[in-house]
N, C-alpha and C positions, 0 to 999 in steps of 0.2 A: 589523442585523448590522454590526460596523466593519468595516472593510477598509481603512483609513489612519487613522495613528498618529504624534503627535507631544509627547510627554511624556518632559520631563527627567527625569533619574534623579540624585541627590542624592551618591550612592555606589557603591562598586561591587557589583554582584548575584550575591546565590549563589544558583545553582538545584541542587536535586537531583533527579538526571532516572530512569528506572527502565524498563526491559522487561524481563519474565520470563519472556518466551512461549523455549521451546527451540529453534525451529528457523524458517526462512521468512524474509519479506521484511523485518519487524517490527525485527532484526539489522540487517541490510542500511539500514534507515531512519534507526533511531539514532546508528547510527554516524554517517549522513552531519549528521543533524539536533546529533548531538555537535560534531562538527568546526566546524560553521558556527558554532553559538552560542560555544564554547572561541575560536574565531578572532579574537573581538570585543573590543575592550577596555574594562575595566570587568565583566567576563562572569568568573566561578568558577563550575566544574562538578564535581559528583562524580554517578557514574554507579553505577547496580545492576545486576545479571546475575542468572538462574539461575546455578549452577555444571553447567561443563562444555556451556552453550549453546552457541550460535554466535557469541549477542555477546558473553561471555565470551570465548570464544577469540579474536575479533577486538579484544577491546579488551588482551587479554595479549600479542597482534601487537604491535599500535600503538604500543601502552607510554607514551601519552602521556597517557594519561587515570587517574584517582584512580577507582578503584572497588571497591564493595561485593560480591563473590559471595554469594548467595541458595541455602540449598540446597533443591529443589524435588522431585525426585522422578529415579532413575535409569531408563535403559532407552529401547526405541522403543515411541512409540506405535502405529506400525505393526501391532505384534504384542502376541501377549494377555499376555505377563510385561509389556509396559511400561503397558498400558493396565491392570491390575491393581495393578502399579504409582503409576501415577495416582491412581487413585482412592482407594486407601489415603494416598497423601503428602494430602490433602483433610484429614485428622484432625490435620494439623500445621500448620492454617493460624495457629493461635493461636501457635505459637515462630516461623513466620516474620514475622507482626506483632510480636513482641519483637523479631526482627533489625531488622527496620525501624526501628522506634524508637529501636535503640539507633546505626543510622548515622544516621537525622535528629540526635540530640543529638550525636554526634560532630561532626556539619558544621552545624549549625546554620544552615539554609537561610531564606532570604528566602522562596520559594516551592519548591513541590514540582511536580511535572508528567511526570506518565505519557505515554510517545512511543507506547505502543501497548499497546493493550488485552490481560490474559492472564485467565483464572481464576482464578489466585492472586493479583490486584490484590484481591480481599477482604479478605485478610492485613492489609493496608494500611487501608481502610476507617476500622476505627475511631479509627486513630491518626489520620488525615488528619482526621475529623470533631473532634476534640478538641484539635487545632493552631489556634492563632493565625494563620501563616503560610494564605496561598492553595494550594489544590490546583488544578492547570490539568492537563486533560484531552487529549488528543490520540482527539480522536472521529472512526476512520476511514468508522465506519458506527452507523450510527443505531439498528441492528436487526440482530440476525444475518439473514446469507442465505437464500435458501432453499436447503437441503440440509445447512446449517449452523448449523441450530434446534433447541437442546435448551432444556428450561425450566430446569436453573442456570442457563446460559451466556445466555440473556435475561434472568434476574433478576437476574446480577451486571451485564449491563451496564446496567439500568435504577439498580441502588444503586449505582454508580462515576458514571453521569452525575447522579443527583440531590446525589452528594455532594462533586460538584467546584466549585468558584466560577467558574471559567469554560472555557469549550470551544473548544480548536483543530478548526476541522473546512478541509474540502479543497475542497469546492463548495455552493456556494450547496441543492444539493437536497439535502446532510446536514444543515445548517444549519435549512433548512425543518421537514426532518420529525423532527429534535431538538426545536423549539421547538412542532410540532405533537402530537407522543406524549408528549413530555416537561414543557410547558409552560414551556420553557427559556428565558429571559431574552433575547431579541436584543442588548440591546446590552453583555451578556457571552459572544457567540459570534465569535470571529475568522478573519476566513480568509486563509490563504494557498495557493501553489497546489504541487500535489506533485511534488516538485524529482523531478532527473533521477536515472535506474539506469545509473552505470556500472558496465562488468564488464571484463574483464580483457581487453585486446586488441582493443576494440570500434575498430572502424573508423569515425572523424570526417571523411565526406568525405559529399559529393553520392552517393547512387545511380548507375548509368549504366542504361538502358532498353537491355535485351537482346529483341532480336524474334526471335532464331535457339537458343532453347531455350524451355523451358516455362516458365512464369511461377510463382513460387514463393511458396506461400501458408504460415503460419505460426501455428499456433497453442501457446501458449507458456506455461506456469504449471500450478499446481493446477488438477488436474479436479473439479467438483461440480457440480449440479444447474444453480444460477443462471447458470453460464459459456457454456450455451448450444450444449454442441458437438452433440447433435443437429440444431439448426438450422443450422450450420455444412453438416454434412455431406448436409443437403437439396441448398442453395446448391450445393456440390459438383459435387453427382450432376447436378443444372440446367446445371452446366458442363461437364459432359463432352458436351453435345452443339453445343458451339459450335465456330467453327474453333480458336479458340484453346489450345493444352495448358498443363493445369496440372501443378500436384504440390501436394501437402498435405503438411505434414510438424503433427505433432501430440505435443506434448514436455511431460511432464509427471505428476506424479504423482498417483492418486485412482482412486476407481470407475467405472468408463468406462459400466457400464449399461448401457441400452441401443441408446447409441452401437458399443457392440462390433459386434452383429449388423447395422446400418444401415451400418459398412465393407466389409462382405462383398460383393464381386464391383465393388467400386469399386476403380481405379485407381490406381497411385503415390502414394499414401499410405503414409507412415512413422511409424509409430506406436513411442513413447519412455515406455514407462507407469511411469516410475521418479522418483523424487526428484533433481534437477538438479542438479549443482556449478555453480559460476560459469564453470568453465575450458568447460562440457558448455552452458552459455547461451550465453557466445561464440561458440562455435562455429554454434548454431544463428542468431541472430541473424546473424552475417556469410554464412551461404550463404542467408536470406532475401531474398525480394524485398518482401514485404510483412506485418504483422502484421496479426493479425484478432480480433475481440472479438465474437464472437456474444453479447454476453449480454443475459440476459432481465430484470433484474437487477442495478443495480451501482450503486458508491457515486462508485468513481473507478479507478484500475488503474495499480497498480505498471508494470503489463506494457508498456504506451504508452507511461511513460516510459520505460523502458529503450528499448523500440523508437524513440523520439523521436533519443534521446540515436547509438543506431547509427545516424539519418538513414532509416530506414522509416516511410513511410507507416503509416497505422494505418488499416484500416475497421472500423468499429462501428455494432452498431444503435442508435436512435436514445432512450436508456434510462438515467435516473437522471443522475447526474455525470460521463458519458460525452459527453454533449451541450456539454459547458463544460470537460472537459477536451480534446477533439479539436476541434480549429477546421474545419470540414466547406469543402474548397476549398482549405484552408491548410496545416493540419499531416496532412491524412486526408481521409477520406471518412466520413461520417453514412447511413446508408442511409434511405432516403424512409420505412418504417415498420419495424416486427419482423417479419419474413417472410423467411421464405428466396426466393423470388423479387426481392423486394426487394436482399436480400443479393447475393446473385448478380449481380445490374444494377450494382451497386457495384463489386463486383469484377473484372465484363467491362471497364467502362470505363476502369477504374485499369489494366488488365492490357492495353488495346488503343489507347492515351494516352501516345506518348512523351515529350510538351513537359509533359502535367497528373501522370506520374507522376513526372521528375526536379523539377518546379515540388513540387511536395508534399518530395518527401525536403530539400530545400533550406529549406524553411518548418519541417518536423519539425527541422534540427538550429539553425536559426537559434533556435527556441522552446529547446530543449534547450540550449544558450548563453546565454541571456538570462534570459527570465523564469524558469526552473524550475534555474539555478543555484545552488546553495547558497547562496555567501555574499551574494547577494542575498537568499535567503530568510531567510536566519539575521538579515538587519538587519530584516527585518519581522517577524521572528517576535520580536526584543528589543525594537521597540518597542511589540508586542503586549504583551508583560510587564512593561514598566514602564507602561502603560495598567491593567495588571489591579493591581498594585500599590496604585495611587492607588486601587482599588474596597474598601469594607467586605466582610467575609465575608458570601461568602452562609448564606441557613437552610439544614442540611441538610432537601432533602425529605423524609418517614417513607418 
């Protein structure tokens, strides 16, 4: 796998960059991963939307970026008219690969390169297969989730990764198991590391270690399966017989399962089981004392870095590109195995630790500054693609 890049570029590079996905982090990514690479000189961008997404509506904010609306399907997924919805807009994947085509030949890109995977990258597919130009990938995971597994949505991301010429991925353990399910080239897989989430009002200072309230624990994002909040709320329950008080607060949108019934008769727990604004994360983020990552499962987490970026410690169990995004000692805490007991020992000690909990929040925002800044990223990720440039197209795989 590269991870340092040093190749002239001849002239200036036009990328055409694409998310389709409607709503979530994926928005939130592009933008910043837009900004960085626009920032660059030598660098032309033009950018795709759904219509009426998020990143749509953030890039008609911004107003500074050239972009294509995509029309994909109306409604929330949430509920059965939009999910019905969905699935009918599935029969129009053929006119939204005519849109495509026809913004590729309008801008006439050096390369093309999807920032985040959607199910209507299909669309795209066969135009991307029959371009001259490179297709580069942004592969946040290798495999859908567990609880996040249906057979299109793993067969489209096996045909987008066979049919790209090379892959952005975030940690060394997508990278592996790209090139072990996928039989993926190592040295057309790139990594960089996943820049920081700010939100609006985020507090850029040191923590202070408060010992005259409860210690405040954080779980933060989409609920599903792989996130782990079961075992979260083991750990919990194992704390509530220490001197120490906590509180849980649990912010986020999804099927709680049955974590619901394993809250009952537990303690100061605030449960948030709704879809987030930015303004509704700030806020949680700034009355945290710490985030938590129980998962069983992971590739890498948006959630850390946001949590990086407010200056909180992050604890995580010790699982997939969790291990290499949390520096255990540094930016967080690693718990010794998957285990709520385990968990819990992590968390007593962060929570009963005044010198190792401000020493953490200080190493979370110093990382959050530094290596997971954008326009640091944005010059690694440019000379990621004038490296793939210099490469012949790859076969597509059948």
């Amino acid at each position: 796998m590269n991870e340092f890049y040093k190749f002239q570029r001849p002239e200036a590079q036009r990328i055409f960059m694409w998310h389709w996905g409607k709503e979530g982090a994926g928005a939130k990514f592009t933008m910043a991963l837009g900004s960085a690479l626009s920032g660059l000189e030598g660098r032309a961008l033009h950018m795709s939307a759904a219509e009426k997404s998020d990143l749509a509506l953030d890039l008609q904010r911004e107003g500074s970026f050239a972009f294509t609306p995509v029309s994909i399907f109306s409604g929330d997924k949430q509920k059965l008219s939009g999910q019905i919805s969905a699935t009918l807009a599935l029969l129009k994947l053929p006119r939204i690969g005519f849109d495509f085509k026809k913004a590729l030949d309008q801008f006439q890109p050096d390369l093309a390169l999807c920032s985040f995977q959607s199910i209507w990258d299909l669309a795209a597919l066969p135009v991307l297969k029959r371009s001259s130009k490179p297709f580069v990938l942004f592969l946040h995971d290798a495999e859908p989730h567990p609880g996040d597994r249906y057979p299109l949505r793993a067969k489209a991301m096996e045909w987008q990764v066979n049919t790209s010429d090379a892959l952005i991925v975030m940690s060394d353990h997508v990278a592996e198991a790209a090139h072990s399910l996928y039989r993926y080239p190592r040295e057309r897989i790139f990594k960089i590391p996943h820049g920081r989430f700010d939100f609006i009002g985020t507090e850029y200072h040191v923590r202070i270690f408060s010992e005259t309230r409860p210690f405040r624990l954080l779980f933060l994002g989409r609920i599903t399966e792989y996130k782990g909040l079961p075992l979260l709320l083991e750990a919990y329950r194992a704390l509530m017989t220490s001197p120490r008080a906590f509180t849980l607060t649990i912010a986020g949108s999804g099927d709680l399962g049955m974590a619901r019934g394993m809250m009952e008769n537990l303690p100061n727990i605030e449960l948030i089981n709704e879809w987030l604004s930015d303004e509704e994360i700030t806020h949680y983020l700034k009355n945290a004392d710490a985030v938590v990552l129980p998962y069983i499962e992971a590739s890498q987490s948006g959630v850390a870095a946001a949590a990086f970026s407010a200056g909180l410690p992050v604890i995580a169990t010790p699982i997939g590109g969790l291990k290499e995004q949390i520096e255990d000692g540094v930016t967080g805490l690693i718990a010794k195995e998957v285990s709520a007991d385990a968990l819990a020992d992590s968390l007593y000690e962060l929570a009963t630790t005044p010198a190792l909990y401000e020493a953490l929040s200080n190493g979370a925002l110093t990382h959050a500054s530094t290596a997971l800044d954008w326009k640091n990223i944005g010059v690694t990720l440019a000379s990621a693609l004038d490296h793939i440039m210099t490469l012949p197209k790859r076969q597509a795989v059948p």
